[in-house]
C-alpha positions as CSV (number, residue, x, y, z in Angstrom):
1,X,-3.8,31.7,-38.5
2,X,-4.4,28.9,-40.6
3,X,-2.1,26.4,-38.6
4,X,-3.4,27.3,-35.4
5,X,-7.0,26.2,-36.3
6,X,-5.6,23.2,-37.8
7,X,-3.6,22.1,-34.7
8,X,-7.1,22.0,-32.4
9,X,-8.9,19.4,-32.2
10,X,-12.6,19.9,-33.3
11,X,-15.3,19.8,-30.7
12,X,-16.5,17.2,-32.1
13,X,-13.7,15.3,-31.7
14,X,-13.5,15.5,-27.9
15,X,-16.9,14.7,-28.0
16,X,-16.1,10.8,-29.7
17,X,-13.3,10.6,-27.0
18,X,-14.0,8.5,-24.0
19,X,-14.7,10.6,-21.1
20,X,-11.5,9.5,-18.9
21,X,-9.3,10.9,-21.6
22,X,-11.2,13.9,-22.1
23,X,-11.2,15.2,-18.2
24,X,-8.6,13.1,-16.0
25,X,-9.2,13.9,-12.4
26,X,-6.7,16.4,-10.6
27,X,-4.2,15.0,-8.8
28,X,-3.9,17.4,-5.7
29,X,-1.1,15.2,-4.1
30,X,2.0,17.0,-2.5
31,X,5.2,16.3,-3.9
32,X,8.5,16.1,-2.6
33,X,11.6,13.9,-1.5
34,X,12.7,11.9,1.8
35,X,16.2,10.5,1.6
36,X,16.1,10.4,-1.9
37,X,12.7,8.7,-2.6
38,X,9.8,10.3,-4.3
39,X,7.1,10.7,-1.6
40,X,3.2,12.0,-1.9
41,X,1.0,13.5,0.4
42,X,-2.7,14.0,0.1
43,X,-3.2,16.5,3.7
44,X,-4.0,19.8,3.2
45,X,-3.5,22.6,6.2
46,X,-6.2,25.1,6.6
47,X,-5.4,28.3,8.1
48,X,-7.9,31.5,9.3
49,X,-6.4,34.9,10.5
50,X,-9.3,37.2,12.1
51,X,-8.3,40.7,14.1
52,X,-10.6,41.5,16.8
53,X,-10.7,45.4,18.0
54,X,-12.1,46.3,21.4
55,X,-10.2,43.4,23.0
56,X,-10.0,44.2,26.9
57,X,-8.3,41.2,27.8
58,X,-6.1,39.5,25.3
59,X,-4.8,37.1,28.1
60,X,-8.9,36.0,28.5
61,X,-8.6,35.3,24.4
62,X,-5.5,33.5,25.0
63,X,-7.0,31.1,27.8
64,X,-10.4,30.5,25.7
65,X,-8.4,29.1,22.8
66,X,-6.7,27.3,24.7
67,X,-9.3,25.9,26.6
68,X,-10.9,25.2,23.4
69,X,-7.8,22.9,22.1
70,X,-7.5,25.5,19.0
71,X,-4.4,25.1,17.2
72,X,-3.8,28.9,17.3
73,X,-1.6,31.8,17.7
74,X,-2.7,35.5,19.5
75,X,-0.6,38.4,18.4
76,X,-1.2,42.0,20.0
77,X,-1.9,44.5,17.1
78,X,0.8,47.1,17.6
79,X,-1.1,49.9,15.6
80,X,-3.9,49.0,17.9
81,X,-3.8,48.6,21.5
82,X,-6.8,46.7,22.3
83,X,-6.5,44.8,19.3
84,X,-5.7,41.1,18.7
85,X,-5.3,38.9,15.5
86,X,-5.7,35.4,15.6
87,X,-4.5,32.6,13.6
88,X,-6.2,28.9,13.8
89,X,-4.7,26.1,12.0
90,X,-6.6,22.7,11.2
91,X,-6.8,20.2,8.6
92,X,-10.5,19.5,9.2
93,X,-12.2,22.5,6.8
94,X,-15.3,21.8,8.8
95,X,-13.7,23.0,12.5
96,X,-13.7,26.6,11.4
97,X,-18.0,26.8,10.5
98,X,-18.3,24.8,13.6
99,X,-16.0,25.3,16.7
100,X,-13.8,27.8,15.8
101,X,-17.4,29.7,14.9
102,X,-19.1,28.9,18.3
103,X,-15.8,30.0,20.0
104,X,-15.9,33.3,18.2
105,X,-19.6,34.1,19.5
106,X,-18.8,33.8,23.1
107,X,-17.1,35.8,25.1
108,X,-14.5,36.6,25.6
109,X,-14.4,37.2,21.4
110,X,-18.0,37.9,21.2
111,X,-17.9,41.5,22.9
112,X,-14.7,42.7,20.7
């Protein structure tokens, strides 16, 4: 037990560190390979699944995405048959508190 106190650093001894040492900021960055070269990418892909029940008309759901420009997919629910899922992709966070949640409050969504 001894050695394992001795190998951490006091608090204190953080504290005399400069900050950038202390807490280096994340790197978030994707990481792979293209042709051999080491390549880095900083977009992220958000994704939502909601199911909907009552759904009278899934081809109505189909055609208000759509006519939304969503970036979605519509699946039938085969335990349910009036239900629908939905999956919305973007890489703007903010799309799914503001269009994708004015899209769900209207109709064709808003009455499942």
């Amino acid at each position: 037990m001894s050695e394992e106190k001795a190998a951490r650093p006091a608090p204190e001894a953080n504290a005399a560190r400069p900050a950038a040492e202390v807490a280096a900021p994340l790197d978030l960055a994707e990481k792979g390979r293209r042709a051999g070269q080491v390549i880095s990418l900083d977009r992220r892909l958000f994704m939502k699944f909601t199911a909907f029940g009552r759904c009278l008309d899934a081809e109505a759901a189909a055609r208000a995405l759509a006519s939304d420009g969503a970036q979605a997919a519509l699946y039938a629910d085969a335990n349910d048959p009036q239900g629908i899922g939905v999956m919305v992709a973007s890489e703007n966070p903010e799309y799914f508190v503001t269009n994708l949640r004015t899209l769900f409050s209207r109709l064709p969504f808003a009455s499942a």
